[in-house]
TORZATOR-507634 format. One record per atom (N, C-alpha, C): residue number from 1; x, y, z. Coordinates in steps of 0.2 Angstrom, whole numbers, always signed. Example, Ala and Ser with C-alpha at 12.3 -4.5 7.8 and 13.67 -1.06 7.14 Angstrom:
% residues 2
pos x y z
1 +66 -28 +39
1 +62 -22 +39
1 +66 -16 +39
2 +64 -11 +35
2 +68 -5 +36
2 +64 +0 +39
% end
This chain:
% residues 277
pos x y z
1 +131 -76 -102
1 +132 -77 -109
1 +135 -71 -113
2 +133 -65 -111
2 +137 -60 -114
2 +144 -58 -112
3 +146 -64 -105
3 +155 -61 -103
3 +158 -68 -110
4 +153 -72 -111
4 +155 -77 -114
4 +158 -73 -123
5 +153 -70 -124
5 +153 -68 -132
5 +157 -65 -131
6 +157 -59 -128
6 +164 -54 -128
6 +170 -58 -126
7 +172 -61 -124
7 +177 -67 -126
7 +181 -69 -132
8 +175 -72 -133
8 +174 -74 -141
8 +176 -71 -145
9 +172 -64 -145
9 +175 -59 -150
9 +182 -60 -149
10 +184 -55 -143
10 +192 -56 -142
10 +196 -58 -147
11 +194 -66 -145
11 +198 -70 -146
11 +198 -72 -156
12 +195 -69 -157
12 +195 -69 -166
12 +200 -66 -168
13 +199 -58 -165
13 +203 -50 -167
13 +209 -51 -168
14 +211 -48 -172
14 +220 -48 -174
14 +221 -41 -170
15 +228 -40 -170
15 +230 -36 -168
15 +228 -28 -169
16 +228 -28 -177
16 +226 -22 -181
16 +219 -21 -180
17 +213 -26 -179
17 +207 -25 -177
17 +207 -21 -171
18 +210 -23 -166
18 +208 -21 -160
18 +212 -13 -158
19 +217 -13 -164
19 +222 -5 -164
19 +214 -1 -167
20 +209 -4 -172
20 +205 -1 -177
20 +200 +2 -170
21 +197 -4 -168
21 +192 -1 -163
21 +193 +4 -158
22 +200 +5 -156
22 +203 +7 -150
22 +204 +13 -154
23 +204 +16 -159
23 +206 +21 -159
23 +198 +23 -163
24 +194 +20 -165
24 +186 +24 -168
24 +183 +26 -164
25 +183 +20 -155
25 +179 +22 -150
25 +181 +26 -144
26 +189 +24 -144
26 +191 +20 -138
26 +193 +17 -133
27 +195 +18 -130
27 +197 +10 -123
27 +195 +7 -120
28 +191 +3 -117
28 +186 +2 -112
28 +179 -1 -116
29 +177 -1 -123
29 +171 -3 -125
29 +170 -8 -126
30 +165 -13 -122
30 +163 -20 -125
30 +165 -20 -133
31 +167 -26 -135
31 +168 -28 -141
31 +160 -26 -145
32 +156 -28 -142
32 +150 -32 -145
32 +148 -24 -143
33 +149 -19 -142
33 +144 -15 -141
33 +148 -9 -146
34 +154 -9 -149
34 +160 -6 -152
34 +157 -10 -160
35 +157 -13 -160
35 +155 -17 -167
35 +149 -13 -170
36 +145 -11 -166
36 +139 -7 -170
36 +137 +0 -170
37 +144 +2 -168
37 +144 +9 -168
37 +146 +10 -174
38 +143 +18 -177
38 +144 +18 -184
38 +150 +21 -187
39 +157 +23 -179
39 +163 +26 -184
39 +167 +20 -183
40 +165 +14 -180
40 +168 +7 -182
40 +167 +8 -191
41 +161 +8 -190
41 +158 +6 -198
41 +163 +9 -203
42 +161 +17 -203
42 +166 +20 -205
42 +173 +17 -206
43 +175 +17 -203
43 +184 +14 -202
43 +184 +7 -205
44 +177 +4 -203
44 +180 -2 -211
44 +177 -2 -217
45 +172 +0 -218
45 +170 +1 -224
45 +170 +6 -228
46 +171 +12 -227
46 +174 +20 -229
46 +180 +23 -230
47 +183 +24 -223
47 +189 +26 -224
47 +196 +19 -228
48 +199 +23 -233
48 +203 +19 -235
48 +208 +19 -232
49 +212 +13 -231
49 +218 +8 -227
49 +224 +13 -226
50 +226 +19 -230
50 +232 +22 -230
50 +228 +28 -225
51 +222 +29 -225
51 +219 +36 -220
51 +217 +34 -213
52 +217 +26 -212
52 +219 +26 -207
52 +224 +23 -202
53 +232 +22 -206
53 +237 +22 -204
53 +238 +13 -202
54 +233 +9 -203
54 +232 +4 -201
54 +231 -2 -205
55 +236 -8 -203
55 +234 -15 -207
55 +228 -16 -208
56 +226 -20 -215
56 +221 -20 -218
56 +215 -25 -211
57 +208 -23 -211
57 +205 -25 -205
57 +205 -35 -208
58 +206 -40 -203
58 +203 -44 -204
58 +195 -47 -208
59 +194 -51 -210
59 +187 -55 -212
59 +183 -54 -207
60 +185 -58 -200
60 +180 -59 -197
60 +179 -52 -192
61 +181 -47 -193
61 +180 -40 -189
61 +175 -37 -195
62 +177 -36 -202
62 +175 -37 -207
62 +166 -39 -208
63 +164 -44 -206
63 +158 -47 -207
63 +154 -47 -201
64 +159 -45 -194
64 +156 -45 -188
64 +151 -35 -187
65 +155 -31 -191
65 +153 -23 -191
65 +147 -24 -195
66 +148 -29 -200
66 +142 -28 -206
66 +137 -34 -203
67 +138 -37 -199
67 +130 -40 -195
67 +129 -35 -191
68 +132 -34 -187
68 +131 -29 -181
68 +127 -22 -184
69 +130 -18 -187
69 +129 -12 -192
69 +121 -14 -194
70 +122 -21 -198
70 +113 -23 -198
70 +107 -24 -197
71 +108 -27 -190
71 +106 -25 -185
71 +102 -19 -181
72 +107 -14 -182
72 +106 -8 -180
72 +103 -3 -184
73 +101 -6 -192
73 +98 -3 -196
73 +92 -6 -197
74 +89 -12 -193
74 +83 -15 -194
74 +79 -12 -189
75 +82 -9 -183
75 +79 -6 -180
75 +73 +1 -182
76 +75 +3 -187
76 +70 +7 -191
76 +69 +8 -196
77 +72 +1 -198
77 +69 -1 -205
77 +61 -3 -206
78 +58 +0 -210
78 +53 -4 -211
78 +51 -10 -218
79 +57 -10 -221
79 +54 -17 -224
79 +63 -20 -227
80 +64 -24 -233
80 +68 -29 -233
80 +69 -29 -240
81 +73 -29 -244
81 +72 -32 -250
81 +71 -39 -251
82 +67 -42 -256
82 +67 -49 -256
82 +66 -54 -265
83 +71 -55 -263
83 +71 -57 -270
83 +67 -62 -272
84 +62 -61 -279
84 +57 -66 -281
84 +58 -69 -289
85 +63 -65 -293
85 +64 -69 -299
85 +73 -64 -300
86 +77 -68 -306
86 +84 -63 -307
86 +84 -57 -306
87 +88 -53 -304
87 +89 -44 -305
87 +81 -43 -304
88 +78 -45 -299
88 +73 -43 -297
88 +70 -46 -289
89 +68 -39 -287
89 +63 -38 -280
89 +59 -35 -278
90 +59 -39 -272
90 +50 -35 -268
90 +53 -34 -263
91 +46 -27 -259
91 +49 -25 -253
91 +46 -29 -248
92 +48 -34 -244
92 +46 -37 -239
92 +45 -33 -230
93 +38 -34 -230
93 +36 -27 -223
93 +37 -30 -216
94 +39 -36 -218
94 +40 -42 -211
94 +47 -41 -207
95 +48 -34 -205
95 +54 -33 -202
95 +56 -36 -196
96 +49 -35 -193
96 +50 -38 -185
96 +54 -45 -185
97 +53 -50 -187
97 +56 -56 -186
97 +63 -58 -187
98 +64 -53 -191
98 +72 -52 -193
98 +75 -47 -187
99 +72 -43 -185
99 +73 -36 -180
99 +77 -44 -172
100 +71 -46 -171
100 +71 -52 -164
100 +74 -56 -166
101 +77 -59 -171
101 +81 -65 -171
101 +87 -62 -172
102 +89 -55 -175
102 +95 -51 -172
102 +97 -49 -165
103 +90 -49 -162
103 +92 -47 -157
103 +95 -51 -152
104 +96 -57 -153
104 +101 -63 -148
104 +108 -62 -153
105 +111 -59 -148
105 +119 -60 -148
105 +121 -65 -150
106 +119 -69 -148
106 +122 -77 -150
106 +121 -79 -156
107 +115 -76 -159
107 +113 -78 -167
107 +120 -73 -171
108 +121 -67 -168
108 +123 -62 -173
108 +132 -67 -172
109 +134 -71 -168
109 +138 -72 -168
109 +141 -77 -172
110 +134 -81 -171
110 +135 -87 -176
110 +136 -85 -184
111 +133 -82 -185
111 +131 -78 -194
111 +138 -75 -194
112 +143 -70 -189
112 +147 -70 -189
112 +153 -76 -194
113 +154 -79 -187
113 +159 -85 -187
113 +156 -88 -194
114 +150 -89 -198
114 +149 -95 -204
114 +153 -89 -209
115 +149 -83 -210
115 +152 -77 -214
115 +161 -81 -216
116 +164 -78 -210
116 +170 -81 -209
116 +175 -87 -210
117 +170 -93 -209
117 +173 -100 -211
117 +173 -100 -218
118 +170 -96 -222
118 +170 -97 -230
118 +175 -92 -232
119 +178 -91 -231
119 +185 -87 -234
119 +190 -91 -235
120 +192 -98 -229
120 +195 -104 -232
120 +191 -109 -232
121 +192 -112 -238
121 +187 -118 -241
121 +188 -123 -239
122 +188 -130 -236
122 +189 -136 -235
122 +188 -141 -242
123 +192 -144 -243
123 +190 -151 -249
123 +196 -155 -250
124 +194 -160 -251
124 +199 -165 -253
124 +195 -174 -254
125 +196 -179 -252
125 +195 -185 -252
125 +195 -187 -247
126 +192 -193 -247
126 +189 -198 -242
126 +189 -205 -246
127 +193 -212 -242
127 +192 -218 -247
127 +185 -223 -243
128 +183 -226 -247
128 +177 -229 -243
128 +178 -237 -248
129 +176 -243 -245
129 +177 -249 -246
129 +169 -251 -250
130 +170 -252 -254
130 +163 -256 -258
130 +165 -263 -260
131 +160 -264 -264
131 +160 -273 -266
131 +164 -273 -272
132 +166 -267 -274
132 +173 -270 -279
132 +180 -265 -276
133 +180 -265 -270
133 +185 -262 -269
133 +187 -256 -265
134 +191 -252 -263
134 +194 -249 -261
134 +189 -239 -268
135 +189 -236 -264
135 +185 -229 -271
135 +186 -223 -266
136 +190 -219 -271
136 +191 -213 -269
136 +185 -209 -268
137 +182 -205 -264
137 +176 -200 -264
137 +177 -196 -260
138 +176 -191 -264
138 +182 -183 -267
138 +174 -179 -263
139 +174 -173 -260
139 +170 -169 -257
139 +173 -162 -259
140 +171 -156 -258
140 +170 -149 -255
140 +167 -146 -251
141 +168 -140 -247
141 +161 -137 -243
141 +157 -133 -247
142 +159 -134 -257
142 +155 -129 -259
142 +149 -132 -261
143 +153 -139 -263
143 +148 -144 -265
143 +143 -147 -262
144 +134 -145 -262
144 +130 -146 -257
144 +133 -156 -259
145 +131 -158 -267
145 +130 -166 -267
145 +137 -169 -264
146 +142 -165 -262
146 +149 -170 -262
146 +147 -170 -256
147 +146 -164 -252
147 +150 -164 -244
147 +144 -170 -242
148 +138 -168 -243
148 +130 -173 -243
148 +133 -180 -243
149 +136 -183 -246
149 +138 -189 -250
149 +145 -193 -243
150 +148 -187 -239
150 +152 -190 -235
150 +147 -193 -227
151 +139 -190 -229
151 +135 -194 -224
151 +136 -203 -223
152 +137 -205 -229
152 +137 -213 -232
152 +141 -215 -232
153 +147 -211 -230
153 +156 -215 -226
153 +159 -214 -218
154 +156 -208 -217
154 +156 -206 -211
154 +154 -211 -204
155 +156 -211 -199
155 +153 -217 -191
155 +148 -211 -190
156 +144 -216 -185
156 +135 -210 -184
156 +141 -204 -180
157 +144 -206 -174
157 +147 -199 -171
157 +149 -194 -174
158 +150 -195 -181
158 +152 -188 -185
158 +148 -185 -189
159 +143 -191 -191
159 +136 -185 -193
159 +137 -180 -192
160 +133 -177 -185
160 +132 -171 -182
160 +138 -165 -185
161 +145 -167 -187
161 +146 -161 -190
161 +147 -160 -197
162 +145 -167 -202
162 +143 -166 -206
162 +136 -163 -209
163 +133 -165 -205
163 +126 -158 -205
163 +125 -152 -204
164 +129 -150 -200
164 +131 -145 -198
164 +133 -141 -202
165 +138 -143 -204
165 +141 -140 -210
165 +136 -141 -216
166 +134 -145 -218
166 +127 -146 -226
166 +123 -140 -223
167 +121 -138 -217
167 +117 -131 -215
167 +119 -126 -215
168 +125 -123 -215
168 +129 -119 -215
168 +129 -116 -224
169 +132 -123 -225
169 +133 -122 -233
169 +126 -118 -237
170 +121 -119 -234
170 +114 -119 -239
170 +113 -113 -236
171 +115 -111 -229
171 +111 -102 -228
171 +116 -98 -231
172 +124 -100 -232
172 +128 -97 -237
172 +126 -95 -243
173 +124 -101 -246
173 +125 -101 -253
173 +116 -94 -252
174 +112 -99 -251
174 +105 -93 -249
174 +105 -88 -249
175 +111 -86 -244
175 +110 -81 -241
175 +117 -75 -243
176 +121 -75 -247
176 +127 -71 -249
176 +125 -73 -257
177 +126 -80 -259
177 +127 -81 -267
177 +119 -85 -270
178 +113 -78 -270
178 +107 -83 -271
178 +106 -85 -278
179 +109 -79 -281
179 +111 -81 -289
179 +116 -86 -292
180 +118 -89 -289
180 +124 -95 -288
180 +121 -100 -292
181 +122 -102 -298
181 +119 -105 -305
181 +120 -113 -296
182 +124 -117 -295
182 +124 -120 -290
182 +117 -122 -287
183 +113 -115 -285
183 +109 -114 -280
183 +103 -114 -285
184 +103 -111 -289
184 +97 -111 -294
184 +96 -116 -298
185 +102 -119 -298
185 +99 -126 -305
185 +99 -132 -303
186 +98 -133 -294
186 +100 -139 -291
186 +93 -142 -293
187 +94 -147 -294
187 +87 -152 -297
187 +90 -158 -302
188 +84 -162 -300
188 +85 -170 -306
188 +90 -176 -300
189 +93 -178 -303
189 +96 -182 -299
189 +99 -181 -294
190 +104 -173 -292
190 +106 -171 -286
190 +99 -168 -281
191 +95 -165 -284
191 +89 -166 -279
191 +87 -172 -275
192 +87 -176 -280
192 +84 -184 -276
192 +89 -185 -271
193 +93 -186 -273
193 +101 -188 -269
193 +102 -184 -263
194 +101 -176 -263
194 +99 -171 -256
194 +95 -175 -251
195 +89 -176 -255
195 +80 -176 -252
195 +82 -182 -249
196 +84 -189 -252
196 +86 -194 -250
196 +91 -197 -244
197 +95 -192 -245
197 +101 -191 -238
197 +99 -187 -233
198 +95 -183 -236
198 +91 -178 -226
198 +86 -181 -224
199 +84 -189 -227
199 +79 -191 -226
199 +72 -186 -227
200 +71 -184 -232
200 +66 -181 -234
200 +60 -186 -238
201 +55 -186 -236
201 +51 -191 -243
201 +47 -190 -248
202 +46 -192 -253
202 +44 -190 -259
202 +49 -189 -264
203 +49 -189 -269
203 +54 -188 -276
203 +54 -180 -276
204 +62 -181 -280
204 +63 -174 -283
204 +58 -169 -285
205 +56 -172 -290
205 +47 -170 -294
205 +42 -169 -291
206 +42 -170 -282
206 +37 -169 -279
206 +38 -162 -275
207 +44 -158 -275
207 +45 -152 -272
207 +50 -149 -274
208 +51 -144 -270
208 +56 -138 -275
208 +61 -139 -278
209 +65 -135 -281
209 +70 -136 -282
209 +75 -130 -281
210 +84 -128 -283
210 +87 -124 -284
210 +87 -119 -276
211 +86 -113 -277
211 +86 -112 -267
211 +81 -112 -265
212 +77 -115 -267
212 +69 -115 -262
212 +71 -124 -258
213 +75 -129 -262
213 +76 -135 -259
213 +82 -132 -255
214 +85 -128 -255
214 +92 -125 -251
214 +89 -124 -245
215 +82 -121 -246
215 +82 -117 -239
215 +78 -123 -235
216 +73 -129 -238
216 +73 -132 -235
216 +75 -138 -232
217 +82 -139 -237
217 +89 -145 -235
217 +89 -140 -228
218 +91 -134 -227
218 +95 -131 -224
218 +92 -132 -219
219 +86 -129 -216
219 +83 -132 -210
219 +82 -139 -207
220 +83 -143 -211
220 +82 -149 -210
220 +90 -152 -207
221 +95 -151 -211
221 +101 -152 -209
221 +104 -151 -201
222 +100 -142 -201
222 +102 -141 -194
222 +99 -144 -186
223 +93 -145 -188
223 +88 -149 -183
223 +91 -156 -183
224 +95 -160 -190
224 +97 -168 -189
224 +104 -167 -185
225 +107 -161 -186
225 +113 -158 -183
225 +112 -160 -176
226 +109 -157 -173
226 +107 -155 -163
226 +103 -163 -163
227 +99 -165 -167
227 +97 -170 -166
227 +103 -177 -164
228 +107 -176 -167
228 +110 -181 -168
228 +118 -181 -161
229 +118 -175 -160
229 +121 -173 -155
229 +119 -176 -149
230 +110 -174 -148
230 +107 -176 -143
230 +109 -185 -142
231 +107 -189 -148
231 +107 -195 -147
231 +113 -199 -145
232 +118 -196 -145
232 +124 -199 -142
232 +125 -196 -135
233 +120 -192 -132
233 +121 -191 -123
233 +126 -184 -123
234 +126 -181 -128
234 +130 -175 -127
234 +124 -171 -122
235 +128 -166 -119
235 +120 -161 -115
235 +121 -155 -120
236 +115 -152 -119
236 +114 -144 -122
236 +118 -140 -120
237 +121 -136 -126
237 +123 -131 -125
237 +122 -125 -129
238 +124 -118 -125
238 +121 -112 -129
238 +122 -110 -139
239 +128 -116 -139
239 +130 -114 -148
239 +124 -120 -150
240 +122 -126 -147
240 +117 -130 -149
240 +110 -128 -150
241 +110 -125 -144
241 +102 -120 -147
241 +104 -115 -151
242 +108 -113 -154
242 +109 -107 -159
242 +108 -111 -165
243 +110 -115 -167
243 +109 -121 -170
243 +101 -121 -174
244 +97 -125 -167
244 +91 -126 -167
244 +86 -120 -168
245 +88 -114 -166
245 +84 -109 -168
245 +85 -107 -176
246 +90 -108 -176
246 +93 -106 -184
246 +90 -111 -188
247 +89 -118 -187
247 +84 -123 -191
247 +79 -121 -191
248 +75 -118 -186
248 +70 -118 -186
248 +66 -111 -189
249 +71 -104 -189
249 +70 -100 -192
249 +74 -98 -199
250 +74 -103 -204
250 +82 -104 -209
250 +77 -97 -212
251 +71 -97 -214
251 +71 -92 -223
251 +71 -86 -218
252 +70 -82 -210
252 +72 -78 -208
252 +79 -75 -208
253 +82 -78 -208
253 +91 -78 -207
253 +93 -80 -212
254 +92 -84 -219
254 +92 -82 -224
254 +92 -73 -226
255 +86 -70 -226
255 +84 -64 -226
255 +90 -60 -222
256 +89 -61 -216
256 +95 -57 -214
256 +103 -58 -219
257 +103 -62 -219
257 +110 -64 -225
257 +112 -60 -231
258 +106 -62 -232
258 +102 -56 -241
258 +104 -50 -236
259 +101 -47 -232
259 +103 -41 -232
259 +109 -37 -230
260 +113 -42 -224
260 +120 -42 -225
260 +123 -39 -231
261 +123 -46 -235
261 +125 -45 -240
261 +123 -39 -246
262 +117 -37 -247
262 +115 -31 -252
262 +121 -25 -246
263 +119 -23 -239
263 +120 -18 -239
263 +130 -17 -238
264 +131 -23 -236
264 +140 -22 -235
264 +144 -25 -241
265 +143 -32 -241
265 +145 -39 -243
265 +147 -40 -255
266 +140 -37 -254
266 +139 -39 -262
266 +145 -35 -266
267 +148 -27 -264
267 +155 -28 -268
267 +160 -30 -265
268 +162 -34 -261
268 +168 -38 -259
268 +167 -44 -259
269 +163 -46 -260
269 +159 -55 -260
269 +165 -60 -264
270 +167 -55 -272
270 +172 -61 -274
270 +179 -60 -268
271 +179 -55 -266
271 +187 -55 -265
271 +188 -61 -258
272 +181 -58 -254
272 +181 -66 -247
272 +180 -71 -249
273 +176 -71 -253
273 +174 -79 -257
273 +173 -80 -263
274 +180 -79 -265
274 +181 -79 -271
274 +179 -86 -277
275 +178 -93 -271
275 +179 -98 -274
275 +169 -100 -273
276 +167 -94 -270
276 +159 -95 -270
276 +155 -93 -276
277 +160 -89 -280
277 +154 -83 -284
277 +154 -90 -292
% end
């Protein structure tokens, strides 16, 4: 699993990335083990682009230093910021959970790669046939209700990456933009319409709202994800349980996101996702 990730990494890195690493650490050093060293960090968060003679670093080298750097700060961190109303938090002392679920590669790599897919945006249309005819129905991946909405046009085989994506979207939105008017004012008829679609029961009125329904659309999402995978005779795979653990731990990994994001992300946040803020 670990010749597999160091692969992966590889194969993301641009050219200048890999000139960046090579000259912070060295020759020779695992990607995954170079990424959490702190003069990587340095070289892309600190030193400015003309000091170190280098093309500006890509995104995903970019989001993969500040998971990994993360990481490596949880290790003797003892608590978390956590946000409980606007412009305002509490220290959360439950480190450990967020410490062990960093600590599979696999996870840090997935939070990677999602970081990374929101930099270019997907949207456009989809035509679907009803009883008066022929209807455009227009989606985004920012729009929890639109993309949700392409569950009701899509064949069952493509569910699974339609959920995929709707659980992506919500540890996004959760976890980078939790102040996202989006994420806070989700309620009323786009709630039911969520709830209704994840096969959730109960009415809107009967459970959260704005990102407390985000975090729990979001695990629900990822589990119908792998769920839905399974039921067409796919076998397990190592990204499918990454998957299924991330359903199953969303307001951890959320958390970890939050803290991404306060300690590297929050002043670069419009420039990657400019079309998030």
């Amino acid at each position: 699993m670990l010749d597999d990730l160091e692969l992966l990494y590889r194969q993301h890195l641009t050219e200048a990335d890999r000139r960046l690493l090579a000259q912070a650490v060295g020759g020779g050093v695992p990607v995954a083990v170079a990424l959490g060293d702190p003069r990587v960090e340095r070289s892309v968060f600190i030193d400015p682009p003309e000091e170190r003679g280098l093309a500006q670093t890509s995104p995903f080298l970019t989001f993969a230093v500040a998971v990994h750097r993360t990481a490596a700060w949880l290790e003797t961190a003892s608590y978390v910021e956590e946000r409980w109303a606007p412009h305002r938090t509490i220290p959360l002392f439950d480190v450990t959970t967020l410490r062990e679920l960093l600590a599979d590669g696999a996870v840090r790599f997935f939070l990677v790669e999602l970081l990374a897919s929101y930099t270019h945006v997907a949207s456009g249309s989809v035509w679907e046939r009803t009883r008066r005819g022929w209807r455009r129905r227009r989606f985004s991946e920012l729009d929890p209700v639109r993309l949700a909405g392409l569950l009701e046009v899509v064949n069952a085989a493509e569910r699974a990456g339609v959920y995929r994506r709707l659980g992506d979207l919500a540890l996004f939105l959760t976890g980078v933009f939790p102040e996202r008017p989006a994420a806070e004012e989700l309620g009323g008829a786009s709630a039911g319409r969520l709830r209704r679609l994840a096969g959730l029961p109960g009415s809107a009125a009967d459970g959260p709202a704005g990102g407390e329904l985000l975090e729990l659309l979001g695990s629900r999402w990822y589990r119908l994800a792998a769920a839905s995978v399974r039921s067409h005779g796919s076998p397990s795979t190592p990204a499918l349980s990454v998957i299924e653990r991330v359903g199953e731990r969303f307001s951890e990994t959320r958390r970890v996101l939050n803290t991404v994001t306060d300690r590297y992300l929050y002043p670069v946040r419009d420039r990657w996702f400019g079309s998030g803020s």
